[in-house]
C-alpha positions in Angstrom: 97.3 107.5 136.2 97.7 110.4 133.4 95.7 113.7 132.5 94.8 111.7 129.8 93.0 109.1 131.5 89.1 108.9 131.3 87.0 107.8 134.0 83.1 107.5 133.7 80.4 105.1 135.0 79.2 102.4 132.8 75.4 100.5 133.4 76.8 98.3 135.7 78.1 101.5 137.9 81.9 100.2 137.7 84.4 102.7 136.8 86.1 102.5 132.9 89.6 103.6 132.5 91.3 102.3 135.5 94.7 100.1 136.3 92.3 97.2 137.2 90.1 97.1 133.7 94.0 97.6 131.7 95.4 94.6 133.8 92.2 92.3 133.5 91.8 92.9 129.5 93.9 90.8 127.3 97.0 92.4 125.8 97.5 92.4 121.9 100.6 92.4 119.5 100.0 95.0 116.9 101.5 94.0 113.2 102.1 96.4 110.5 101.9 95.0 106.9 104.2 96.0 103.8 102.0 97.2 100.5 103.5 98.3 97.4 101.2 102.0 97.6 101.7 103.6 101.0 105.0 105.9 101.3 107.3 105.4 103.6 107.4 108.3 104.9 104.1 108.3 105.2 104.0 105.2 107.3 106.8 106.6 109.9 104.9 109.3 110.7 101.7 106.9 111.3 103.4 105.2 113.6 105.0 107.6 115.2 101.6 109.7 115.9 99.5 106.2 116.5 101.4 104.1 118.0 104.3 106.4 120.2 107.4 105.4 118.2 110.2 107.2 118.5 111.5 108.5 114.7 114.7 105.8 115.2 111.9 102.7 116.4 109.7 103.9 113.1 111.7 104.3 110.9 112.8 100.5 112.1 109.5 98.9 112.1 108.9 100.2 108.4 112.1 98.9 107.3 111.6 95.1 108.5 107.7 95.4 107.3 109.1 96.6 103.6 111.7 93.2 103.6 110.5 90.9 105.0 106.3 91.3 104.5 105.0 92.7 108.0 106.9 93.9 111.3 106.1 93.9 114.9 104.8 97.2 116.2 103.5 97.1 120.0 101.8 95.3 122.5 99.0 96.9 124.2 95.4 96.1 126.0 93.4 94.8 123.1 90.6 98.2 123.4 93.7 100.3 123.0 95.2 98.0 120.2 92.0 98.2 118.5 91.7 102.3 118.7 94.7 103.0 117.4 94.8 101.1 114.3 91.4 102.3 113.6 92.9 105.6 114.0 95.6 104.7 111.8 93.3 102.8 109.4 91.1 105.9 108.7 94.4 107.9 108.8 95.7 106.1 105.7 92.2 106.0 104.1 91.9 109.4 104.2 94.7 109.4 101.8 94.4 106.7 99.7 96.7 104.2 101.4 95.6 100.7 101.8 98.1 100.7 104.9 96.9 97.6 106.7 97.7 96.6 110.7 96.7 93.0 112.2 96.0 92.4 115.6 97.2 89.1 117.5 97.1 87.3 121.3 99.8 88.1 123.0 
């Protein structure tokens, strides 16, 4: 368990944030879409930030999604798949970049 962790008490009195809630919620594969607008560049660094990539695995991920239409980007628990791309979502709004991400069952 990280720093990083939150734990609080919801109605029901059970405890959010825990190894148990992670390994009961269904995991997610996170898909990153190509678009002729948003920089490269710009979409490295989003996944980098958003989703922990490594500037090598980015820089990757952007490649196959500018070839071949959309790339693979993680799996996580479906709350935390849904977070970050919302992050990342409003990230690329904020710009002007209609930088898109798809969530799908594992």
């Amino acid at each position: 368990m990280s720093a990083s962790d939150v734990w609080h008490e919801t109605d029901t009195g059970r405890e959010t944030g825990t190894d148990f809630d992670e390994a009961i919620e269904p995991r997610v594969k996170v898909f990153i879409h190509n678009d002729d607008v948003t920089p490269y560049d710009f979409v490295v660094i989003i996944l980098q930030r958003f989703f922990g990539l490594n500037l090598l695995q980015a820089e990757h991920v952007t490649y196959i999604a500018h070839v071949s239409g959309r790339a693979y980007v993680t799996t996580l628990p479906k709350s935390e798949a849904e977070k970050r791309v919302g992050q990342a979502h409003f990230a690329a709004g904020l710009e002007g970049y209609p930088l898109t991400f798809t969530i799908e069952p594992e």
